[in-house]
Phi, psi and omega in degrees: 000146187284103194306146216220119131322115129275117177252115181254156153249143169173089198354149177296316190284293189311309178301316187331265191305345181263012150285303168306335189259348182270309159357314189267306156331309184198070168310331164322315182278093183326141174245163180200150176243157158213140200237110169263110161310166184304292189357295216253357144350268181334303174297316183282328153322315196290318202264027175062359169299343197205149159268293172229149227212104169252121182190198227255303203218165151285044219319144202316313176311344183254320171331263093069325174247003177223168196227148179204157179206162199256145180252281174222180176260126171267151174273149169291116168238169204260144152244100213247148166282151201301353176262022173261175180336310246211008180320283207300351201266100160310290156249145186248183161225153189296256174031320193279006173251021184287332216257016187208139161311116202256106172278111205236155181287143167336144153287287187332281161343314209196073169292321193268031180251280183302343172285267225314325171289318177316307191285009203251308189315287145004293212271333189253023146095015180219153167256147188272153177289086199277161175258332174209172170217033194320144160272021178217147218284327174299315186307306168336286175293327176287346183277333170272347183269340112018308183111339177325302202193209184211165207220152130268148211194117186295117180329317189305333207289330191289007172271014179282308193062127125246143202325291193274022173229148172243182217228032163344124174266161184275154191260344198278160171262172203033056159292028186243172173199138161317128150276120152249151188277124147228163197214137175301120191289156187035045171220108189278120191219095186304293198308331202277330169293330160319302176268007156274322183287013185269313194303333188268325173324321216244347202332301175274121089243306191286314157316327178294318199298296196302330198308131176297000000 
């Protein structure tokens, strides 16, 4: 059979058990990871750089070429250095972090995150103080182990681990942000169809992976 590239974006941790179980399925087909901000997602997809595409949101100009569906909802967690206040605190309410600086991932990157923290900061009554804005999620976490600040954070992120930071989960409601999965519409792709129905198969297992 004629060897076939699937190229996914997509967090590492989420992939992990569905490249094994498609793998154990249809070895013939090369997998390929790339790791894409949400931003730039969409364009890559249109333009054939991904085959399927995991990120936050769609945008209206792409609607129309592309097809997306919510796999699941992840949660928001806080992310603090082992020397804070609140170190010893398993959950935590956001409200206990008004008084400290915030390193938050690039807006540019990754908009529908950085609003979406903003406004869950807004709804516990502060605006957070940001301090940074780094694009890459180790800069993030090297900056709270540091002493920079403190963070919000999509739960996969604590699958970086870094020593010196924890990962408290939040008590306020409605702390999640949609994952979606998408792909290019109207264009028929066994392989590429096989392994979304493998991700909805698996869908709470890949969920589980995010839980805090």
């Amino acid at each position: 059979m004629l060897k076939t590239d699937l190229v996914v974006a997509l967090a590492r941790a989420a992939v992990r058990d569905g490249f094994r179980a498609f793998r154990k399925r249809q070895p013939e087909v090369g997998l390929a990871l790339k790791d894409i901000d949400p931003a730039h997602q969409p364009e890559a997809l249109v333009n054939r750089v991904i085959d399927i595409g995991f990120t936050r949101s769609v945008p209206a100009q792409f609607r129309r070429a592309l097809s997306s569906e919510v796999l699941f909802r992840e949660p928001v967690i806080a992310a603090i250095p082992r020397g804070h206040a609140l170190a010893s605190q398993q959950t935590i309410q956001l409200a206990q972090l008004a008084g400290d600086r915030f390193v938050l991932y690039s807006r540019q990157n990754a908009p529908d995150l950085f609003d979406t923290i903003v406004a869950l900061c807004k709804k516990a009554k502060f605006s957070p103080h940001i301090a940074d804005s780094p694009n890459l999620w180790q800069s993030v976490l090297t900056m709270i182990e540091a002493g920079e600040g403190v963070s919000l954070v999509p739960a996969c992120v604590q699958q970086l681990r870094s020593s010196g930071v924890l990962f408290p989960s939040l008590s306020d409601r409605g702390c999640h942000l949609d994952v979606i999965v998408a792909w290019r519409r109207y264009e028929p792709d066994a392989i590429r169809d096989s392994f979304l129905a493998l991700l909805q198969k698996n869908r709470s297992g890949i969920e589980r992976l995010m839980q805090p």
